[in-house]
C-alpha positions as CSV (number, residue, x, y, z in Angstrom):
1,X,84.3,116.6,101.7
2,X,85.1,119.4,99.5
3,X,87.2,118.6,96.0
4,X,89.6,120.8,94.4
5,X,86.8,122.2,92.4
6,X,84.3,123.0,95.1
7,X,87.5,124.6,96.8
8,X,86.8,127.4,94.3
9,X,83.2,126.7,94.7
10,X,82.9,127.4,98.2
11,X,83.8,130.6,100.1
12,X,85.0,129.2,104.1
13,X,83.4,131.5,106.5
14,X,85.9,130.1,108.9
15,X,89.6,128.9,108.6
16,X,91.1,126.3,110.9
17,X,95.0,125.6,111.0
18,X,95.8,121.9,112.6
19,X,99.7,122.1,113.2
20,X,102.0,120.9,116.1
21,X,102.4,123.2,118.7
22,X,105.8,123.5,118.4
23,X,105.3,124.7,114.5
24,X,102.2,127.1,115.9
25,X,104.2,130.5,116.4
26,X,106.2,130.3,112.8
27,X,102.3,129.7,110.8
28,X,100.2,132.0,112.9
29,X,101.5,135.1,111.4
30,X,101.0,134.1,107.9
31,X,97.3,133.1,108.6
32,X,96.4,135.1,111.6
33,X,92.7,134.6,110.9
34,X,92.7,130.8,111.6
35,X,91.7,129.0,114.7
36,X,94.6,126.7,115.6
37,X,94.3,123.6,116.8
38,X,97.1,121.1,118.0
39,X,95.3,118.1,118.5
40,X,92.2,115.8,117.4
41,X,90.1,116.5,120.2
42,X,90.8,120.0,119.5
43,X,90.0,120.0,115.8
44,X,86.9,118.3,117.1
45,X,85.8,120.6,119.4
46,X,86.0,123.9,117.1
47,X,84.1,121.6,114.3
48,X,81.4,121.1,116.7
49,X,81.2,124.7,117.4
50,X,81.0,125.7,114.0
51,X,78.8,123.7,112.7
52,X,76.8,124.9,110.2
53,X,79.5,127.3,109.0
54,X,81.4,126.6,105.9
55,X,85.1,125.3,107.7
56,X,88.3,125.4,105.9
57,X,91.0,122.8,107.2
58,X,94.7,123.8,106.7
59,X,97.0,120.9,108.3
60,X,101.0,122.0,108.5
61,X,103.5,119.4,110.2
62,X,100.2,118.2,112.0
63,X,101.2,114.9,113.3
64,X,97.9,113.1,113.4
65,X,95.9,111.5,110.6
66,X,92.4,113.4,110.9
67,X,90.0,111.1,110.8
68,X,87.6,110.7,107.1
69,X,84.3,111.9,109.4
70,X,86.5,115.6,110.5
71,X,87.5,115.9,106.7
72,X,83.9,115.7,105.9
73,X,83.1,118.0,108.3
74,X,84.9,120.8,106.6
75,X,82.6,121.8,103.8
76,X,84.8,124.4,102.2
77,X,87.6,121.6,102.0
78,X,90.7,120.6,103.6
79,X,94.7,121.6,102.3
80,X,97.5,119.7,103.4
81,X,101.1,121.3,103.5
82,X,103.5,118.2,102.2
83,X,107.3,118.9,103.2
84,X,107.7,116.7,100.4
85,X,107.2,116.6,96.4
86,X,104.5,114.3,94.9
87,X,106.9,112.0,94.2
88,X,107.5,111.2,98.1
89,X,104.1,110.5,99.9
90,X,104.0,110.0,103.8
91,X,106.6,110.2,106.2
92,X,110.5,109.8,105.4
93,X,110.6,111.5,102.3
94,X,114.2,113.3,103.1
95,X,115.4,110.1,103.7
96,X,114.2,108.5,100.6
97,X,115.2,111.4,98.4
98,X,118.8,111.6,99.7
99,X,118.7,107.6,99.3
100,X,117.6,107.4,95.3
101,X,120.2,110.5,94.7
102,X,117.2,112.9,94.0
103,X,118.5,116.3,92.2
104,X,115.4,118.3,93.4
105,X,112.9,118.3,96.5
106,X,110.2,121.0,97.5
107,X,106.7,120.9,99.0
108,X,103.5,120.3,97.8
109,X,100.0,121.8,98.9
110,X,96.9,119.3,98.1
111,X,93.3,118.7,99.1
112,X,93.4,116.4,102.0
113,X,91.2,112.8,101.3
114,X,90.9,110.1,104.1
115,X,94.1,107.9,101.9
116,X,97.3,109.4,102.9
117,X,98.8,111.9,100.2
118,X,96.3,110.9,97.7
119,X,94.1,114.1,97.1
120,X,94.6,116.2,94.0
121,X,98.1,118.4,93.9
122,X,97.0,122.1,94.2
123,X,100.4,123.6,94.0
124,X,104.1,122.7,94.1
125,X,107.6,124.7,94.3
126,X,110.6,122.8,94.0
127,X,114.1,123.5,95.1
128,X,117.4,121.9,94.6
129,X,119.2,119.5,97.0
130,X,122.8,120.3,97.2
131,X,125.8,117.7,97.2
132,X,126.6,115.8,100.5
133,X,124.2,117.2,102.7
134,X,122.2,114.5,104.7
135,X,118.4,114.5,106.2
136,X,119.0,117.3,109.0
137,X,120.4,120.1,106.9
138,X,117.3,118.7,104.1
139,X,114.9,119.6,106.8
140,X,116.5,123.0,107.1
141,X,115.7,123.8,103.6
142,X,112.1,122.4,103.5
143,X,110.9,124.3,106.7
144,X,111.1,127.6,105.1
145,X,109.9,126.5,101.7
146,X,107.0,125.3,103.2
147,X,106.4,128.3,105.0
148,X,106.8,130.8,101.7
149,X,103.9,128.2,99.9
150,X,101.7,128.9,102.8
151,X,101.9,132.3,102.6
152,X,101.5,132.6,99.2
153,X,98.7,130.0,99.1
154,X,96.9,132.0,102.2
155,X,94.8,134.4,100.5
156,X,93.4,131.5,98.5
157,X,92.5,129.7,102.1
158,X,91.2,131.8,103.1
159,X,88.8,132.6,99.5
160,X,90.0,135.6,98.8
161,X,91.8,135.1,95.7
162,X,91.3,132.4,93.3
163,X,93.8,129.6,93.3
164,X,96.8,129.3,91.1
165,X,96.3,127.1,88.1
166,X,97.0,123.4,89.5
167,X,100.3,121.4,88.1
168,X,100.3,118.6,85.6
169,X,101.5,116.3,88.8
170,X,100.1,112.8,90.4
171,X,101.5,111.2,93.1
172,X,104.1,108.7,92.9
173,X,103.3,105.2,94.8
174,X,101.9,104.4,98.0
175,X,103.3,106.3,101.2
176,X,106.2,104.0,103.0
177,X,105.1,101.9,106.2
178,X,107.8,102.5,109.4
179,X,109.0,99.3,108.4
180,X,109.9,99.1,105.3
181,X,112.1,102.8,106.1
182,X,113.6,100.8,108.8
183,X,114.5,98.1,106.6
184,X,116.4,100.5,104.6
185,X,118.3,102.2,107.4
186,X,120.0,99.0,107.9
187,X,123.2,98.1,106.4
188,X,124.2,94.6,105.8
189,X,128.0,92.8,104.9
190,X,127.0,91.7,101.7
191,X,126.1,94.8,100.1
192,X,128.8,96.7,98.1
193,X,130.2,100.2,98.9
194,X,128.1,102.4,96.6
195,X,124.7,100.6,98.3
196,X,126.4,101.2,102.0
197,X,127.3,105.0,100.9
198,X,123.5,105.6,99.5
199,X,122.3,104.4,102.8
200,X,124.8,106.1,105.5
201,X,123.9,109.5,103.4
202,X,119.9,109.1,104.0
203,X,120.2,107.8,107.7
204,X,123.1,108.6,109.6
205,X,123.0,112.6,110.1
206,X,121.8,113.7,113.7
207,X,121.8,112.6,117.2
208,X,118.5,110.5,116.3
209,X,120.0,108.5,113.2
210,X,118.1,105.1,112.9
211,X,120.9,104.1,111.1
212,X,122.0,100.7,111.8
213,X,124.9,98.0,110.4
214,X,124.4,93.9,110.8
215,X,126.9,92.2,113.2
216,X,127.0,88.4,113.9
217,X,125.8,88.9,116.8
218,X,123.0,90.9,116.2
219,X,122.0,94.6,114.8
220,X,124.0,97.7,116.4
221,X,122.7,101.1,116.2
222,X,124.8,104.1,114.8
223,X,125.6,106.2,117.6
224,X,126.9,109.8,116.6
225,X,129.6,111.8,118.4
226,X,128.6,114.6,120.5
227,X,125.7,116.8,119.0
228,X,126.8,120.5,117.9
229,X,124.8,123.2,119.0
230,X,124.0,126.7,118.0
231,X,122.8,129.2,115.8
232,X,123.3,132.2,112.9
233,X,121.9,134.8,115.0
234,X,122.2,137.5,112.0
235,X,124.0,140.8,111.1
236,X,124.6,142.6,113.7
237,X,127.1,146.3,113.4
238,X,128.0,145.2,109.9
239,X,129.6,141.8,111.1
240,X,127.3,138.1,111.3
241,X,127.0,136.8,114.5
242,X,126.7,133.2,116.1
243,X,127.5,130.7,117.9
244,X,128.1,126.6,117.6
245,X,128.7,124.5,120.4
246,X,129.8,120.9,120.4
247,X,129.4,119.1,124.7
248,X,131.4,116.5,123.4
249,X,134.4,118.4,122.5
250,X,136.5,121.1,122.4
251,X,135.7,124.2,120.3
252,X,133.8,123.6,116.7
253,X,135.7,124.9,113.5
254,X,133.1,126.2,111.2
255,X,133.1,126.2,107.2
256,X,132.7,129.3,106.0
257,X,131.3,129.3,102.9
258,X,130.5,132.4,100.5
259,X,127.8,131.9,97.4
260,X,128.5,127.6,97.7
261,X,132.7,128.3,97.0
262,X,134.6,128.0,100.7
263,X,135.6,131.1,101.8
264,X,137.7,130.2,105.0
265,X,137.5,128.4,108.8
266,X,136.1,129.7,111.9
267,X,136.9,129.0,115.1
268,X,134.1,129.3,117.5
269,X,135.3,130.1,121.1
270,X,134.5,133.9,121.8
271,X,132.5,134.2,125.0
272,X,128.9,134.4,124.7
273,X,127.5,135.1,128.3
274,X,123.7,134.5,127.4
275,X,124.6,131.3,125.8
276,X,126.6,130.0,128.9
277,X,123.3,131.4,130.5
278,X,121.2,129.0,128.7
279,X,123.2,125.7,130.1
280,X,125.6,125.5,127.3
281,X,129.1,124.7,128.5
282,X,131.1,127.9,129.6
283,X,129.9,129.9,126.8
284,X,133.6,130.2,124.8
285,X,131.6,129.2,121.3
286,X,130.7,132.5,119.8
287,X,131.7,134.0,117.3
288,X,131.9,137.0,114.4
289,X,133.1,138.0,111.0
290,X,132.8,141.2,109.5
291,X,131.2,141.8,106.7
292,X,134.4,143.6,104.9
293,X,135.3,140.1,105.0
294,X,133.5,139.1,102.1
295,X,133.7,140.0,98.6
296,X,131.4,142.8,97.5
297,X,129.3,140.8,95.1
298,X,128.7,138.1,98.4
299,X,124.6,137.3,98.2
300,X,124.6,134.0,100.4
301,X,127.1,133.6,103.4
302,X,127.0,129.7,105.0
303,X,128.1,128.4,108.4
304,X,128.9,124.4,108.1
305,X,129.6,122.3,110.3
306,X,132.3,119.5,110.8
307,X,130.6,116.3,110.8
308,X,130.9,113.2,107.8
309,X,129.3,115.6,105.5
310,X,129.5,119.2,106.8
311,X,125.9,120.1,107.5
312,X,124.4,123.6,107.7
313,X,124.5,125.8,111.1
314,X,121.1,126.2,111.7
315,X,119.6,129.9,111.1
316,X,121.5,130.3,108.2
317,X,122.4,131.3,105.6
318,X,122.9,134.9,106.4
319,X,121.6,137.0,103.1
320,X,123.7,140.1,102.5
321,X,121.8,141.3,99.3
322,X,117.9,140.4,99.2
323,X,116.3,139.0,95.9
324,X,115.9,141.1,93.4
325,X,118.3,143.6,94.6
């Protein structure tokens, strides 16, 4: 298996991209040369059918540990995509972040070895994690960091420029096991109020919070009110559209927030007749603000919404002036 020398070294004559299939229609664009695979037996089959060629791996959100006889199979290396920094190897790293109070997250690109997360760090770009959010709204800021560092790292796949000079970083540990994360999602009567607060902000956000608290008669999983639906659909004749919907309840009241200051609530119960299309509820959750509404200088406009710690409306943050502007 290639190092992060030979990945100079060798030019691939052929690029594969092992993602989830869900993940495949965001990545092809940025590497619209690669084969993509979505399983093992996939990656497998298009190894066999290259062989002899010089094969370049590129795994994304790829679920599946590839086995150390694939890796050595691709003789112009293999690059992992980490939606994680060094610091956070394996799974659960939002959680763990959010859990040790972590000022900064971001994603790391590194040559892929049979250990987990232990091949030599190739690039990494970091990005702030902002007060209160929990592990949800973190993932909402990773995904498209990710996706920037795969597009800037895909000429370099794909050996057609040379790659960027590599950071001073190692990884930090070995990656956590399911059960040791588990053990950490559980909250017990002895500990005191800043450990319980550490560990309802790294577990409890989302539907599928494995957050759970000790009772004497036995452990009870953190149950969530009703999930909140919807989506920041974009600028459309000059106002932002969207919509949020909440099956539990009545109509969601959105934070609107302007550059991180809070600008004002939004009610979200204008009729949207292709969301009550899609199945949900009746359709009264859209709604609009004009742009006049903001202040001229506005760069980043965000929808939150009301839960313990007002997570981000996904598809935002609308962007009235691009970078660089």
């Amino acid at each position: 298996m290639a190092d992060d020398r030979s990945l100079a070294a060798v030019v691939p004559d052929h690029l594969i991209l092992a993602t989830a299939a869900a993940l495949a229609p965001s990545l092809a664009p940025l590497l619209p040369d690669a084969t993509i695979v979505t399983s093992l037996q996939q990656l497998q089959t298009e190894l066999v059918r290259h062989d002899g060629f010089a094969i370049r791996l590129a795994s994304v959100g790829f679920a599946k540990r590839i086995p150390a006889s694939l890796l050595a199979a691709c003789h112009a290396g293999a690059v992992n995509f980490h939606a994680a920094p060094p610091d956070y190897p394996g799974s659960a790293a939002n959680h763990l972040a959010l859990y040790e109070g972590a000022a900064l997250f971001g994603v790391t690109a590194h040559v892929m070895v049979p250990a987990l997360d232990a091949g030599p760090i190739l690039a990494f770009d970091a990005f702030p994690i902002p007060a209160g959010i929990g592990h949800r709204s973190l993932d909402e800021l990773t995904w498209p960091a990710l996706l920037r560092l795969v597009q800037r790292l895909g000429p370099c796949l794909r050996g057609t420029a040379p790659w960027p000079p590599a950071p001073a970083l190692s990884w930090r540990g070995t990656a956590r096991t399911r059960a040791s994360v588990l053990a950490l999602a559980r909250v017990t009567a002895a500990m005191d109020a800043e450990e319980r607060q550490r560990r309802w902000r790294a577990f409890h956000e989302g539907p599928d919070s494995i957050l759970t608290f000790e009772q004497d008669d036995g452990d009870v999983i953190y149950k969530p009110g009703g999930r909140i639906r919807g989506w920041v659909d974009g600028i459309v004749n000059d106002a932002i559209h969207g919509w949020a919907y909440d099956p539990g309840r009545g109509p969601v009241i959105l934070r609107v927030e302007v550059d991180g200051q809070p600008l004002s609530d939004l009610l979200a119960n204008s009729f949207r007749g292709d969301v009550a299309a899609a199945g949900h509820g009746d359709g009264h959750c859209g709604f609009s603000i004009p742009l006049a509404a903001f202040p001229k200088d506005a760069t980043l406009i965000e929808f939150l919404l009301p839960s313990d710690e007002w997570c981000r409306l996904p598809g935002g943050p609308a962007m009235l002036i691009p970078p660089g502007a």
